[in-house]
Backbone atoms as SQL, in Angstrom:
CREATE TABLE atoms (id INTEGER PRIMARY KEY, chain TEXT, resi INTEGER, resn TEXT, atom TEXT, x REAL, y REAL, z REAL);
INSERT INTO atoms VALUES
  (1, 'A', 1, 'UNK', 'N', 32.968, 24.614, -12.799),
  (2, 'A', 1, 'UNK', 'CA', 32.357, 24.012, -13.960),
  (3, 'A', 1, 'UNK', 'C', 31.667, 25.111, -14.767),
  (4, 'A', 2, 'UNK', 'N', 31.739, 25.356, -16.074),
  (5, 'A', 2, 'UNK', 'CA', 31.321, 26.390, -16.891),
  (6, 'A', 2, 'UNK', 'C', 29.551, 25.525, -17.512),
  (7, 'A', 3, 'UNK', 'N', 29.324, 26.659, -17.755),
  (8, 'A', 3, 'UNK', 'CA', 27.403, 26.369, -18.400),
  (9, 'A', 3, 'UNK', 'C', 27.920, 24.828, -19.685),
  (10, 'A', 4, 'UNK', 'N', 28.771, 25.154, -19.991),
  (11, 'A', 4, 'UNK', 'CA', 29.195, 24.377, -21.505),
  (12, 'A', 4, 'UNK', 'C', 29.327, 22.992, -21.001),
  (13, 'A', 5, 'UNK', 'N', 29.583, 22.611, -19.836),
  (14, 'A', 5, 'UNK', 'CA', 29.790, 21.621, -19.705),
  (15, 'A', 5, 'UNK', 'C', 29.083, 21.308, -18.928),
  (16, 'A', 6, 'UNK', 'N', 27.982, 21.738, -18.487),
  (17, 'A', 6, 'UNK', 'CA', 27.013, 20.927, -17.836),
  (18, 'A', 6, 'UNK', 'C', 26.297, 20.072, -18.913),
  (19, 'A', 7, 'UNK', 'N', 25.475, 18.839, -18.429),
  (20, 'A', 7, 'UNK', 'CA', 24.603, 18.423, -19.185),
  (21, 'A', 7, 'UNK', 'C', 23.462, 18.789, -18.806),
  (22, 'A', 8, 'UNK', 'N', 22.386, 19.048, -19.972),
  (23, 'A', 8, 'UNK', 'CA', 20.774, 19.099, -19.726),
  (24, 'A', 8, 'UNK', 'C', 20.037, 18.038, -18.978),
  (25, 'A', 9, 'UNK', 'N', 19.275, 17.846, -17.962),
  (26, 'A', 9, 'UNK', 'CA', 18.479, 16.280, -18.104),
  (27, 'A', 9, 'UNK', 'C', 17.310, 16.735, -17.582),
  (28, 'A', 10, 'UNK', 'N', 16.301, 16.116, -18.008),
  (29, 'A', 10, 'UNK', 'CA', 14.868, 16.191, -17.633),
  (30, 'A', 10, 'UNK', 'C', 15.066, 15.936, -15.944),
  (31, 'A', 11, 'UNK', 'N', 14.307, 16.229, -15.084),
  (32, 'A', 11, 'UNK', 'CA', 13.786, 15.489, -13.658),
  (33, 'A', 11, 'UNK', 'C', 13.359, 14.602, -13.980),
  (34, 'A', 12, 'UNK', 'N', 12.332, 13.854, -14.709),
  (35, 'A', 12, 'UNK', 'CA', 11.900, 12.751, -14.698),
  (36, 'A', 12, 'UNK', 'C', 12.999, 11.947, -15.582),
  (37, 'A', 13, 'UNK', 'N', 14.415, 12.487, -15.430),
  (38, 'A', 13, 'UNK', 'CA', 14.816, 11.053, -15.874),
  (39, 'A', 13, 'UNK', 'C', 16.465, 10.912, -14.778),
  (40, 'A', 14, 'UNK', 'N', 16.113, 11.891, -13.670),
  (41, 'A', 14, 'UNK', 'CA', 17.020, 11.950, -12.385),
  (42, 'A', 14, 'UNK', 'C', 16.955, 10.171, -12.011),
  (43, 'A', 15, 'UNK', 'N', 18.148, 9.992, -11.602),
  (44, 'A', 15, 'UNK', 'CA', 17.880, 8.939, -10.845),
  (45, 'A', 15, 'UNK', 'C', 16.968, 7.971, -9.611),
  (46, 'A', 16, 'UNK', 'N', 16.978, 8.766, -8.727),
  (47, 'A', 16, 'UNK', 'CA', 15.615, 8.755, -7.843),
  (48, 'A', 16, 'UNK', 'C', 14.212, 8.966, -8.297),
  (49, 'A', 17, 'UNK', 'N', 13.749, 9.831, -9.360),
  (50, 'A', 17, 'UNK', 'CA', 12.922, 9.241, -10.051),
  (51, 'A', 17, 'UNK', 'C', 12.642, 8.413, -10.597),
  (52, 'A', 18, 'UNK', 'N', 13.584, 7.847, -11.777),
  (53, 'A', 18, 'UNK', 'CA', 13.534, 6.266, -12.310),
  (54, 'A', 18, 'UNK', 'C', 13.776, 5.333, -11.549),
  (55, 'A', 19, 'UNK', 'N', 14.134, 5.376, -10.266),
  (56, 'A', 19, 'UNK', 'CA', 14.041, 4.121, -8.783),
  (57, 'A', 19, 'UNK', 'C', 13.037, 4.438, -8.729),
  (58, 'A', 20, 'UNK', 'N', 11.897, 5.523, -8.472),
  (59, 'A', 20, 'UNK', 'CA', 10.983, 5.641, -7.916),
  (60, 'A', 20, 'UNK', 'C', 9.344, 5.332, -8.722),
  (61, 'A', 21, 'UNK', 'N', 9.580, 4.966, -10.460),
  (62, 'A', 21, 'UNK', 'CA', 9.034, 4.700, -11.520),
  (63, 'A', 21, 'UNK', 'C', 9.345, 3.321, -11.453),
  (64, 'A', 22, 'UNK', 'N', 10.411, 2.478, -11.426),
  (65, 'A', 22, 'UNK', 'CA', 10.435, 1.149, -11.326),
  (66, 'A', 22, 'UNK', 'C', 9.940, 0.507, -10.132),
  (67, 'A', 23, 'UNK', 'N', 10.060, 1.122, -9.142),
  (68, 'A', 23, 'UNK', 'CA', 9.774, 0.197, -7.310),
  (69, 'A', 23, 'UNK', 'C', 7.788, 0.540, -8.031),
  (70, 'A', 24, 'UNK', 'N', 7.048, 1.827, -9.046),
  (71, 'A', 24, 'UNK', 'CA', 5.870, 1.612, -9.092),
  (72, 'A', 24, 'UNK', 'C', 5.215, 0.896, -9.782),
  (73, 'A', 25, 'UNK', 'N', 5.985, 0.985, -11.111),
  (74, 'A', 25, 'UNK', 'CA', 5.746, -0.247, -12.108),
  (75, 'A', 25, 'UNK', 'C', 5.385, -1.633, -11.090),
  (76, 'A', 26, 'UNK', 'N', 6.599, -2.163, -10.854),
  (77, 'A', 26, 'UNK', 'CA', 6.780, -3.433, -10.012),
  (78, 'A', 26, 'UNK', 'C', 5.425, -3.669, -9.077),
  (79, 'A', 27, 'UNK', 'N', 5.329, -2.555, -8.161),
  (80, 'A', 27, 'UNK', 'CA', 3.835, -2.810, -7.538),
  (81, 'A', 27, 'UNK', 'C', 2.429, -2.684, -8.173),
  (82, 'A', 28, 'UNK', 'N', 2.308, -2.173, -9.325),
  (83, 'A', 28, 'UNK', 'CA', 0.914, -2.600, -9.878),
  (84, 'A', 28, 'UNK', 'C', 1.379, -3.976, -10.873),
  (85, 'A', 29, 'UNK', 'N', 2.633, -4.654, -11.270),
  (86, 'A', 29, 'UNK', 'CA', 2.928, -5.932, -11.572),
  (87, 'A', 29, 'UNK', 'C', 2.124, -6.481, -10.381),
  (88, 'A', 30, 'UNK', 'N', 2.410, -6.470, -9.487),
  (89, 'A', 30, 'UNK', 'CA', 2.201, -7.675, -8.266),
  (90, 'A', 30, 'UNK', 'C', 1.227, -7.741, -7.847),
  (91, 'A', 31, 'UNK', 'N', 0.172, -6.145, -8.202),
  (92, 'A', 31, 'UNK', 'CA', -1.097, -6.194, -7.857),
  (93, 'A', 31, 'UNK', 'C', -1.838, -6.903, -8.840),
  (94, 'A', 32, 'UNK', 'N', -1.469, -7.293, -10.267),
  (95, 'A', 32, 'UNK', 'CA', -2.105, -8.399, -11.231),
  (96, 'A', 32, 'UNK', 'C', -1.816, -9.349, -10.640),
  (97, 'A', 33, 'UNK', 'N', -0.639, -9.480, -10.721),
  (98, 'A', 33, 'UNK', 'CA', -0.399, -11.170, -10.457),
  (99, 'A', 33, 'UNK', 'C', -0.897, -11.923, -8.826),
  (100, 'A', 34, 'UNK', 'N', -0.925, -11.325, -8.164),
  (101, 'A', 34, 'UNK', 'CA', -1.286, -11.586, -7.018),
  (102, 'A', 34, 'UNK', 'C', -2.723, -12.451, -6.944),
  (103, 'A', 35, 'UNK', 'N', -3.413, -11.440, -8.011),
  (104, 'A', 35, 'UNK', 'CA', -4.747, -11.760, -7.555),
  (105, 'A', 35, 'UNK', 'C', -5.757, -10.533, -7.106),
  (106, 'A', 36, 'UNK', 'N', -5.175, -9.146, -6.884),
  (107, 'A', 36, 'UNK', 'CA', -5.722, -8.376, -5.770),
  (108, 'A', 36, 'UNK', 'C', -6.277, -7.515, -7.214),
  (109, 'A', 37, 'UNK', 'N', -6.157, -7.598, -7.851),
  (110, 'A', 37, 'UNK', 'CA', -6.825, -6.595, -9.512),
  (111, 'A', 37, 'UNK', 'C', -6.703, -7.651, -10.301),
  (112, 'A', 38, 'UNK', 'N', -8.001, -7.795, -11.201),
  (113, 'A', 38, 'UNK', 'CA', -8.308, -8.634, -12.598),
  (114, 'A', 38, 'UNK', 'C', -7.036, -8.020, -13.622),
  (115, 'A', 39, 'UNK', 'N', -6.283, -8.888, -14.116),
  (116, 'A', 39, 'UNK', 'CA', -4.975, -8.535, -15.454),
  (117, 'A', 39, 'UNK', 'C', -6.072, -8.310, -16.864),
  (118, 'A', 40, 'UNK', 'N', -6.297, -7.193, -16.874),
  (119, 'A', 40, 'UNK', 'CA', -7.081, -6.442, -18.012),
  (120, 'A', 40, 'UNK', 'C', -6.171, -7.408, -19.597),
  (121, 'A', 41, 'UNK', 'N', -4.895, -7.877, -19.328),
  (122, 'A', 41, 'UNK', 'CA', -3.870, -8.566, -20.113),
  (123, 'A', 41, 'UNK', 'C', -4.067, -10.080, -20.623),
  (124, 'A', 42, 'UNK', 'N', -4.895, -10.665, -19.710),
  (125, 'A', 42, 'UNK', 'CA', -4.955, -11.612, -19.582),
  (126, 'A', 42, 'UNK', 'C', -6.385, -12.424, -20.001),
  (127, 'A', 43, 'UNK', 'N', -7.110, -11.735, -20.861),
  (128, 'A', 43, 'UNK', 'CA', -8.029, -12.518, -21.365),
  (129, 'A', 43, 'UNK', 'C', -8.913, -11.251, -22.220),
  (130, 'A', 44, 'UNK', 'N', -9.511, -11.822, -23.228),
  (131, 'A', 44, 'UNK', 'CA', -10.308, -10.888, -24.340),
  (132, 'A', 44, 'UNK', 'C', -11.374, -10.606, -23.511),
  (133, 'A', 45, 'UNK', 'N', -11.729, -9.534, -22.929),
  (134, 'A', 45, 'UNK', 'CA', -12.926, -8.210, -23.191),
  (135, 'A', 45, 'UNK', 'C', -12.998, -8.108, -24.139),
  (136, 'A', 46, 'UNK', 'N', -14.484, -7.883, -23.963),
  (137, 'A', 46, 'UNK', 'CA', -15.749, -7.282, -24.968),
  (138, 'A', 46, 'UNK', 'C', -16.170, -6.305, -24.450),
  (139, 'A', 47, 'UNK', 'N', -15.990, -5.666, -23.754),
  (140, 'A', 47, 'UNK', 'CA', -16.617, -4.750, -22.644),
  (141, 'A', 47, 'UNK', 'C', -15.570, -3.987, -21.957),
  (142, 'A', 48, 'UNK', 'N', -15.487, -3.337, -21.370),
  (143, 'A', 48, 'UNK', 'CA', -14.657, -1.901, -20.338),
  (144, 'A', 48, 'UNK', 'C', -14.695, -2.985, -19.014),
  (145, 'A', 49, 'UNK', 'N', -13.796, -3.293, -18.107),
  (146, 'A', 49, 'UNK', 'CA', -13.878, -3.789, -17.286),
  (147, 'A', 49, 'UNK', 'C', -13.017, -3.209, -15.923),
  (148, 'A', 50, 'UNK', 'N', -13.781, -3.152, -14.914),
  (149, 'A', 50, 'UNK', 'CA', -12.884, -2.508, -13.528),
  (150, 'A', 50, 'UNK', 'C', -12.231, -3.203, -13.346),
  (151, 'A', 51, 'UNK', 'N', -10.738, -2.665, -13.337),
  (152, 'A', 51, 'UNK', 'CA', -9.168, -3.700, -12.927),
  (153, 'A', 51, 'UNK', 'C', -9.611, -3.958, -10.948),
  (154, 'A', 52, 'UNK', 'N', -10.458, -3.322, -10.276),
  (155, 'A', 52, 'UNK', 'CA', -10.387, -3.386, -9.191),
  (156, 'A', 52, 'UNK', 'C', -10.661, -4.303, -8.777),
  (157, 'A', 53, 'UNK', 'N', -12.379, -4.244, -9.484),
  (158, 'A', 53, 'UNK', 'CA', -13.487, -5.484, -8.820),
  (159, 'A', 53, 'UNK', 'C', -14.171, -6.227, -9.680),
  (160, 'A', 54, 'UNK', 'N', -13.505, -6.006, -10.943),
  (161, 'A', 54, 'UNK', 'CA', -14.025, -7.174, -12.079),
  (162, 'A', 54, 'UNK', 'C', -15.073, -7.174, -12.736),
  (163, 'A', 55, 'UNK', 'N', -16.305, -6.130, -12.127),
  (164, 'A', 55, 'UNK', 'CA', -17.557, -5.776, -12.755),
  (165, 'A', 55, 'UNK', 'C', -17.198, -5.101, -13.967),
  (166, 'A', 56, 'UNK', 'N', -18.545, -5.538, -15.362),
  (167, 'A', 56, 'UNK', 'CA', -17.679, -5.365, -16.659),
  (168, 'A', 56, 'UNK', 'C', -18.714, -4.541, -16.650),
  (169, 'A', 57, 'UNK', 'N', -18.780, -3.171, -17.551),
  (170, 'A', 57, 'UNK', 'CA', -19.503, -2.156, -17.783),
  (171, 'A', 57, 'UNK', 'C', -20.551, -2.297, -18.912),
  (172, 'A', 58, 'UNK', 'N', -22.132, -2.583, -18.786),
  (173, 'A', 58, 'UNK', 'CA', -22.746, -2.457, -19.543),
  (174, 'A', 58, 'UNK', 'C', -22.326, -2.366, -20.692),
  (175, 'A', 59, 'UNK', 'N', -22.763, -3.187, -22.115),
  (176, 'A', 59, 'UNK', 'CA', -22.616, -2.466, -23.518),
  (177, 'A', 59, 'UNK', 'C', -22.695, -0.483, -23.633),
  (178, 'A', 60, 'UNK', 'N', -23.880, -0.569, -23.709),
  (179, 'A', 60, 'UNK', 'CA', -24.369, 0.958, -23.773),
  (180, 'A', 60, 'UNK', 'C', -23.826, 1.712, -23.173),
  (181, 'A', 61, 'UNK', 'N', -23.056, 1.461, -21.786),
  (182, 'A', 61, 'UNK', 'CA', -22.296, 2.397, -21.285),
  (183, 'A', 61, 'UNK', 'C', -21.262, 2.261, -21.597),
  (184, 'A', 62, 'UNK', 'N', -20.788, 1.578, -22.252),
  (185, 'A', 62, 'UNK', 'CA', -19.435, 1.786, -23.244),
  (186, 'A', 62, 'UNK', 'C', -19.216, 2.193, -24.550),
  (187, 'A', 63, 'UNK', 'N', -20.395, 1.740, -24.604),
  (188, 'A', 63, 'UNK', 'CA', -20.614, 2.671, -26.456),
  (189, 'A', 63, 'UNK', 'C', -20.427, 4.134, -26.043),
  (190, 'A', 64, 'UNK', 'N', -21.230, 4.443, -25.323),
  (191, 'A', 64, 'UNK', 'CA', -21.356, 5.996, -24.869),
  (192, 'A', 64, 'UNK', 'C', -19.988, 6.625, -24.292),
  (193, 'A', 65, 'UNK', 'N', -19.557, 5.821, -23.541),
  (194, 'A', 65, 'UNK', 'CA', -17.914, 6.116, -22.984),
  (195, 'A', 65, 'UNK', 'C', -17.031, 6.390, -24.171),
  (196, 'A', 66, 'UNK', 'N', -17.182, 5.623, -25.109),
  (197, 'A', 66, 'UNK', 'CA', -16.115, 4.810, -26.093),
  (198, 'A', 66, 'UNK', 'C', -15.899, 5.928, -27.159),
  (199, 'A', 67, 'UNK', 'N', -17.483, 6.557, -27.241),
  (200, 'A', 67, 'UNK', 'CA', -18.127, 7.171, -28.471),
  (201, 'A', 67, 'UNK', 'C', -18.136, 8.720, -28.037),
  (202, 'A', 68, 'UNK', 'N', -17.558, 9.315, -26.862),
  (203, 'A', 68, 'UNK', 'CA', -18.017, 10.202, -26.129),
  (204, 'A', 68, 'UNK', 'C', -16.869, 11.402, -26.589),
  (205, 'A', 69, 'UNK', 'N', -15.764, 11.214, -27.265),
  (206, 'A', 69, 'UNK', 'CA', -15.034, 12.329, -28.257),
  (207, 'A', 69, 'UNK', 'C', -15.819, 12.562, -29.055),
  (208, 'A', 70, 'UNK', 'N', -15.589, 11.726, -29.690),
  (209, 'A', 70, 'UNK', 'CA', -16.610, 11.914, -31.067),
  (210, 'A', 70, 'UNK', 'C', -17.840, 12.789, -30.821),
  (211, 'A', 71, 'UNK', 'N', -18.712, 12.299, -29.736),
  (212, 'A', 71, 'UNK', 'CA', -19.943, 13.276, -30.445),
  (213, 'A', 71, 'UNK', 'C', -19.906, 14.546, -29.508),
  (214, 'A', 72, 'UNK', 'N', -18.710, 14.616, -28.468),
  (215, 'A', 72, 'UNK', 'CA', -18.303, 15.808, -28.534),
  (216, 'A', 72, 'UNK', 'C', -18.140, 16.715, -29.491),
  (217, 'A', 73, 'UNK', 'N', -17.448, 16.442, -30.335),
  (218, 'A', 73, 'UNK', 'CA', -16.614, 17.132, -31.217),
  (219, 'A', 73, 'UNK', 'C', -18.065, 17.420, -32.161),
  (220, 'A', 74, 'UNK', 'N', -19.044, 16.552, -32.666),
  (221, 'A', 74, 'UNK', 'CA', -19.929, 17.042, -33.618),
  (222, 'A', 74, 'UNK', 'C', -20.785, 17.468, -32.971),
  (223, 'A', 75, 'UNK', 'N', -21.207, 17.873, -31.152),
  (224, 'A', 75, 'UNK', 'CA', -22.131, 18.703, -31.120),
  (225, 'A', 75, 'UNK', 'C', -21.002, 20.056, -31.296),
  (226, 'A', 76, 'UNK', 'N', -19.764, 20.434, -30.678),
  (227, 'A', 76, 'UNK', 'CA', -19.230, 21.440, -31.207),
  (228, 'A', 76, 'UNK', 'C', -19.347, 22.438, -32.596),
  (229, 'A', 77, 'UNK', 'N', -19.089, 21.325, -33.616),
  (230, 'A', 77, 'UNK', 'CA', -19.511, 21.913, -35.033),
  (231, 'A', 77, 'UNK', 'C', -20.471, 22.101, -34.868),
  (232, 'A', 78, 'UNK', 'N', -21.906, 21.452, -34.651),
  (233, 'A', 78, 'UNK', 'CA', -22.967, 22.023, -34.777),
  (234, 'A', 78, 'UNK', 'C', -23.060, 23.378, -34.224),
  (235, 'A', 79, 'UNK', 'N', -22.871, 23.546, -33.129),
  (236, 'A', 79, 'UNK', 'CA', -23.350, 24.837, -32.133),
  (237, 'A', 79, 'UNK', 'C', -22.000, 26.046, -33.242),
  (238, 'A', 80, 'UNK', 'N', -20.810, 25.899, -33.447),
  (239, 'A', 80, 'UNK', 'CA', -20.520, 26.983, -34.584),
  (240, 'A', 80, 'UNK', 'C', -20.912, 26.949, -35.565),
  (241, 'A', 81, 'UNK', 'N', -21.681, 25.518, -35.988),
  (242, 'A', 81, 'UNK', 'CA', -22.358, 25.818, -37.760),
  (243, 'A', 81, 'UNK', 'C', -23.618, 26.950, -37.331),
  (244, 'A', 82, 'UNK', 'N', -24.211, 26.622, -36.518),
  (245, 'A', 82, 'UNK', 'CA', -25.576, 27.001, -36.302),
  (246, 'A', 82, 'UNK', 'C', -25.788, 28.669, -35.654),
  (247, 'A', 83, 'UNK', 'N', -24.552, 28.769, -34.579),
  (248, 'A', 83, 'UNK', 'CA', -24.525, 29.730, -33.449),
  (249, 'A', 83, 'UNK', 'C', -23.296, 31.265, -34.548),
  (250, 'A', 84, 'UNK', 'N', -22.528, 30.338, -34.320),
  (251, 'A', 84, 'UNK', 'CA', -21.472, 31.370, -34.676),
  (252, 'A', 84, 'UNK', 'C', -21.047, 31.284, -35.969),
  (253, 'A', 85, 'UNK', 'N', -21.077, 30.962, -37.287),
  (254, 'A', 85, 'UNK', 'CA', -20.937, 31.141, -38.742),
  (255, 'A', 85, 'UNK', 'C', -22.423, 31.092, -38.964),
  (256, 'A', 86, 'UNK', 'N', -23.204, 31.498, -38.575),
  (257, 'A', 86, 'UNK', 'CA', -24.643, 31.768, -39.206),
  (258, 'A', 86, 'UNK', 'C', -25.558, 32.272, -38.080),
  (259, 'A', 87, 'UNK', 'N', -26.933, 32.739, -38.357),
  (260, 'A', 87, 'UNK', 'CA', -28.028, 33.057, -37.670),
  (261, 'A', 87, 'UNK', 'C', -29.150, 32.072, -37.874),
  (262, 'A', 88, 'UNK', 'N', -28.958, 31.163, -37.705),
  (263, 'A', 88, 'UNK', 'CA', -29.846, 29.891, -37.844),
  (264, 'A', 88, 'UNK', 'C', -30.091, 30.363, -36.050),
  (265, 'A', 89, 'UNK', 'N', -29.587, 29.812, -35.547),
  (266, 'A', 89, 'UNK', 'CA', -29.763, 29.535, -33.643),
  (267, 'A', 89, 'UNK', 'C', -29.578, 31.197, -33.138),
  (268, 'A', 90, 'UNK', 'N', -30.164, 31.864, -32.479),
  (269, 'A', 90, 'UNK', 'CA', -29.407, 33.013, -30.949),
  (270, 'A', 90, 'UNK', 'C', -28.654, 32.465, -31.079),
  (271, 'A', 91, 'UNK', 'N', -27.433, 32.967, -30.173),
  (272, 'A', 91, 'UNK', 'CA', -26.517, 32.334, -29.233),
  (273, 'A', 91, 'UNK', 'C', -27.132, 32.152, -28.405);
C-alpha cells in the first residue's frame, strides 16, 4: 500500500474509541434516569446544582463562580494598566 492511499483518521474517531464513547455516553444516560444523579435537564435551576447530591449552591457562590472570568480578566488589566504600561504601582 503506497502513503497515497492510505487514509488520514483521527484516534478519537478509531472504532474502539467510538464503542468506547457510546458504551460512556449510555452510562451517565442511566445514571440520570435511574435516579442515582439529579437530570440537571430536567427542571429550571436558578442556581449551580450538584448532579451528585442535589445540594444547590448558594446565590453568592455562584455569582462569584459565574462572574469569576470576568473579574479575572479586569484584575489582569489593572495590574498592566498600573504595573507594566505605567509607574503608578512597583511591580
Amino acid at each position: 500500500m503506497q502513503d497515497s492511499d492510505r487514509v488520514a483518521t483521527h484516534k478519537e474517531a478509531a472504532p474502539k474509541r467510538v464503542q468506547r464513547d457510546e458504551s460512556d455516553v449510555k452510562k451517565m444516560v442511566a445514571c440520570f434516569t435511574s435516579g442515582m444523579m439529579i437530570d440537571p435537564f430536567s427542571q429550571d435551576y436558578n442556581s449551580l446544582v450538584n448532579v451528585a447530591t442535589g445540594v444547590v449552591m448558594p446565590t453568592g457562590d455562584t455569582d462569584s463562580l459565574v462572574q469569576s472570568t470576568e473579574k479575572g480578566r479586569e484584575q489582569m488589566h489593572l495590574f498592566i494598566t498600573k504595573r507594566l504600561n505605567s509607574n503608578k504601582v512597583r511591580f
